[in-house]
Kinemage of the C-alpha trace (Angstrom):
@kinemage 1
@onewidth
@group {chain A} dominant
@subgroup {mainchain}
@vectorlist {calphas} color= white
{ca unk a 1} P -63.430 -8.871 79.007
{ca unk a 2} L -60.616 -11.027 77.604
{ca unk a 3} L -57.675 -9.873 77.618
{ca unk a 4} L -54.735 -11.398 74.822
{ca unk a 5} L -51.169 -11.527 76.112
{ca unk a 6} L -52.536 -10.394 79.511
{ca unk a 7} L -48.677 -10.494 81.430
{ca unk a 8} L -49.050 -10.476 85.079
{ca unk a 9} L -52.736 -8.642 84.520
{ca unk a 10} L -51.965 -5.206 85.493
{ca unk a 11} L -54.874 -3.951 82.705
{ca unk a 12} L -56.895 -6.449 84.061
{ca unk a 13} L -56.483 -5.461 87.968
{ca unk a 14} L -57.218 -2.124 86.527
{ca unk a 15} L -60.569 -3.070 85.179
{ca unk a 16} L -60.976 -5.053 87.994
{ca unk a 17} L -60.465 -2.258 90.342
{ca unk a 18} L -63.183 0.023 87.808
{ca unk a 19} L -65.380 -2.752 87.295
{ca unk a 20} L -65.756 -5.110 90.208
{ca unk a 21} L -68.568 -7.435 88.761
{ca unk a 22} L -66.939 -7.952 85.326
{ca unk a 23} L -65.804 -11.182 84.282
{ca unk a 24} L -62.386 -11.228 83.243
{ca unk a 25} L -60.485 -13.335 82.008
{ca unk a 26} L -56.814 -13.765 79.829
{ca unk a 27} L -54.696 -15.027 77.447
{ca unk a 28} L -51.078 -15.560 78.382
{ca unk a 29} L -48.010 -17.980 76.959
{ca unk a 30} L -45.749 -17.302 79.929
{ca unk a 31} L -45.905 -19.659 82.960
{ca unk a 32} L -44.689 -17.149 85.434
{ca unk a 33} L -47.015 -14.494 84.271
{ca unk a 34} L -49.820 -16.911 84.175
{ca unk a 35} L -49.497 -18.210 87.602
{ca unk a 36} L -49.504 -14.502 88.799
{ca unk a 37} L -52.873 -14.161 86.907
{ca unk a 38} L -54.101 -17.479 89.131
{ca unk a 39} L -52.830 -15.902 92.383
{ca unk a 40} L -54.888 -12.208 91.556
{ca unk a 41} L -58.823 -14.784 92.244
{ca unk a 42} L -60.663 -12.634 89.959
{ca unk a 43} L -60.185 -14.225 86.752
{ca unk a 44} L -62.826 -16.280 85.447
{ca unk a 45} L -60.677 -17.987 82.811
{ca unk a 46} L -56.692 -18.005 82.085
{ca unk a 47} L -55.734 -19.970 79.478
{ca unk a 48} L -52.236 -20.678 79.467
{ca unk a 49} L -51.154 -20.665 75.915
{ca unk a 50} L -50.174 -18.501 72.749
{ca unk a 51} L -52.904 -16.623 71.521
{ca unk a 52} L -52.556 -17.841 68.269
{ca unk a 53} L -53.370 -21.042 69.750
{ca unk a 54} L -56.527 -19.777 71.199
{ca unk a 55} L -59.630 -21.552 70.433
{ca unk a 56} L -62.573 -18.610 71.232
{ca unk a 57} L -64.943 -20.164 73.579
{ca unk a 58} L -67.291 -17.979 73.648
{ca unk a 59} L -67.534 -14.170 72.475
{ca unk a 60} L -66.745 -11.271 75.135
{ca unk a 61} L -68.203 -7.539 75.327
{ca unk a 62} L -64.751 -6.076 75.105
{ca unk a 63} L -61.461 -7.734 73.709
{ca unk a 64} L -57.955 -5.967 74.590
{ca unk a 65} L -54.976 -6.398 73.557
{ca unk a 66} L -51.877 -4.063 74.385
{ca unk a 67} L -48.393 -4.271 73.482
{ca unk a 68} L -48.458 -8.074 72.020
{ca unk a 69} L -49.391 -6.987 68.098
{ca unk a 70} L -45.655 -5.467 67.873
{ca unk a 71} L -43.831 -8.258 68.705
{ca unk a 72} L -45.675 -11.109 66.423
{ca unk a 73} L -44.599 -11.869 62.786
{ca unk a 74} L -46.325 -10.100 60.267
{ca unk a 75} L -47.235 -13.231 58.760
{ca unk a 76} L -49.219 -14.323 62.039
{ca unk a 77} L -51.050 -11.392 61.734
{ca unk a 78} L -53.851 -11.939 59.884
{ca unk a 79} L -54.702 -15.251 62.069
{ca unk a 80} L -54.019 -12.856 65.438
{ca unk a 81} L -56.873 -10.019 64.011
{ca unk a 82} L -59.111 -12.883 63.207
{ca unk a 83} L -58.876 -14.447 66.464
{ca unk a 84} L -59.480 -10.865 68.260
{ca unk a 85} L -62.441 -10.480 65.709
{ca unk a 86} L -63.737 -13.824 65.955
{ca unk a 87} L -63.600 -13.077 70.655
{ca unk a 88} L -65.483 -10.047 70.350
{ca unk a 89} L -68.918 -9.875 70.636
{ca unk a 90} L -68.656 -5.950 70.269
{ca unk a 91} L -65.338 -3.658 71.331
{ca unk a 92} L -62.106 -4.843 70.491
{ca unk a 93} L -59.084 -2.119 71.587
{ca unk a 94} L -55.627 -2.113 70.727
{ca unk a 95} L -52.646 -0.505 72.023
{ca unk a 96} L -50.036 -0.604 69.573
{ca unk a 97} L -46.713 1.156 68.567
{ca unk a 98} L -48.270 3.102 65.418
{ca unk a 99} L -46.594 3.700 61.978
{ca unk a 100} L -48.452 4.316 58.918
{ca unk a 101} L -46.354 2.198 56.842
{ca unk a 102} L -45.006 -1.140 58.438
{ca unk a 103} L -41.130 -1.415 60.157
{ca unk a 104} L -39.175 -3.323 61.744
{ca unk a 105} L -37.384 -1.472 65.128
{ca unk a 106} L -34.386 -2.498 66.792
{ca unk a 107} L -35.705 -3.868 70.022
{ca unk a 108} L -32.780 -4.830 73.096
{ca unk a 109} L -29.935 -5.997 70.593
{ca unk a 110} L -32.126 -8.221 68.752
{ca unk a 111} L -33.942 -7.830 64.823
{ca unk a 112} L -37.184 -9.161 63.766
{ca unk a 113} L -38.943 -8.540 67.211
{ca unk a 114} L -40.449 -5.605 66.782
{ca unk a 115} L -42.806 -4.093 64.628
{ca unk a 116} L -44.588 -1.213 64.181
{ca unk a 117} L -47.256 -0.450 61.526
{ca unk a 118} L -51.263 0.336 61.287
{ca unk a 119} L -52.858 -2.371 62.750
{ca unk a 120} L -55.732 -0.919 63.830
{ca unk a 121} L -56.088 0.323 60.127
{ca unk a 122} L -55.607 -3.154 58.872
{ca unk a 123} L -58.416 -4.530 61.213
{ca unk a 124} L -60.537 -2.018 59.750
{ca unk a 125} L -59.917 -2.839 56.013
{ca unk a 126} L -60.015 -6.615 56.675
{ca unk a 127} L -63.274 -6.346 58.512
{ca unk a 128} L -65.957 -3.818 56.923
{ca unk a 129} L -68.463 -4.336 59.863
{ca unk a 130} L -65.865 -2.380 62.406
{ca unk a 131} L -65.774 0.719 62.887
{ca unk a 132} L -63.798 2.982 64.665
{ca unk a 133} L -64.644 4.821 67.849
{ca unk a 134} L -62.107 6.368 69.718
{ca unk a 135} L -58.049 6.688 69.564
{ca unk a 136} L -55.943 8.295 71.635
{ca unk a 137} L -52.270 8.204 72.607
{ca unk a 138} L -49.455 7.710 75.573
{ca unk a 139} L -46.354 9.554 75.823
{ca unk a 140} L -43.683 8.562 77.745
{ca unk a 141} L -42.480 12.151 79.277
{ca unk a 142} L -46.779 12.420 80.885
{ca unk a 143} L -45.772 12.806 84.180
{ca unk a 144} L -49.456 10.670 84.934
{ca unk a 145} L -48.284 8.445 82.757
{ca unk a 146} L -45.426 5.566 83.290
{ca unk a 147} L -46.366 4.200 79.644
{ca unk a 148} L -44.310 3.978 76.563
{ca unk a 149} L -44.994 5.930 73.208
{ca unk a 150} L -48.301 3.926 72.562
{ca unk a 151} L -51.075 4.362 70.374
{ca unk a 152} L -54.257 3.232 71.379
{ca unk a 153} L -57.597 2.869 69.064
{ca unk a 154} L -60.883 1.292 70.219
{ca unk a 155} L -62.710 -0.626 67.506
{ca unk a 156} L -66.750 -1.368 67.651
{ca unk a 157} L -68.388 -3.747 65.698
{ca unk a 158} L -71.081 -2.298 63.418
{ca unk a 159} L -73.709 -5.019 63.601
C-alpha cells in the first residue's frame, strides 16, 4: 500500500491495525506529519516530499489517496493521476469532495484552494484499462462517522 499525502498516517494505522503483515508505506510534504509517520515503525518507506515530486519506485497492490486531489491545481492534475496510475500495480482509491462539473469552494478565508470536481471520472476517461469497482460515500452527521462530506470510489486496473 502507498499511501499519497499520507498526514500523520491515520489511514495507514488503520490498515495497519486490519492488515498487520502489509507493507506500507507514504507520501507526505509536511515535516511534522512525516516525522509522525517515522515515529508509528511500521512504514516500510516515507518519502518526504510532494507527490508530484514522486519518482514511483516500484508498483504497489493498492494506491490511496484521500483528501489531497481537492486541494492541488487543476493544472497539476493530470501529472498527480499519472503518478497514482503509474504506483499501482492494481487498486487505486480515492476519496474526494465530488462534483460533476469542476468548482472552486471557499476553503478557511482563502480562494483557489479548494476544488471539487469528478476525479475519479477523469481517471477513468484518461485511462481506458481502469475500471471502476466500488464507490461509496461519508456524511458528516453518521454518528460512526467523524468524516467530512466525502466521496470515495475504488478504481481496478483491467489488465
Amino acid at each position: 500500500v502507498l499511501e499519497f499525502g499520507s498526514n500523520i498516517g491515520l489511514n495507514l494505522m488503520a490498515l495497519h491495525h486490519l492488515l498487520p503483515d502489509v507493507e506500507l508505506s507514504a507520501i507526505e510534504i509536511n515535516s511534522s506529519a512525516a516525522a509522525k509517520l517515522k515515529q508509528l515503525g511500521f512504514m516500510k518507506h516515507i518519502y518526504e516530499q510532494s507527490l508530484l515530486d514522486f519518482k514511483p519506485d516500484y508498483q504497489r497492490d493498492f494506491v490511496l489517496c484521500s483528501g489531497v486531489l481537492i486541494h492541488l491545481d487543476p493544472e497539476a492534475l493530470p501529472a498527480a493521476y499519472e503518478l497514482l496510475y503509474r504506483s499501482s500495480k492494481k487498486y487505486i482509491c480515492l476519496s474526494v469532495y465530488y462534483n460533476p462539473t469542476p468548482m472552486e469552494v471557499p476553503y478557511r478565508g482563502q480562494r483557489n484552494v479548494l476544488f471539487k470536481r469528478d476525479f475519479a471520472g477523469e481517471m477513468l476517461d484518461r485511462y481506458s484499462d481502469l475500471e471502476l469497482v466500488d464507490y461509496g460515500f461519508g456524511y458528516r452527521r453518521d454518528p460512526s462517522s467523524a468524516a467530512d462530506d466525502a466521496t470515495w470510489f475504488l478504481l481496478r486496473k483491467k489488465s
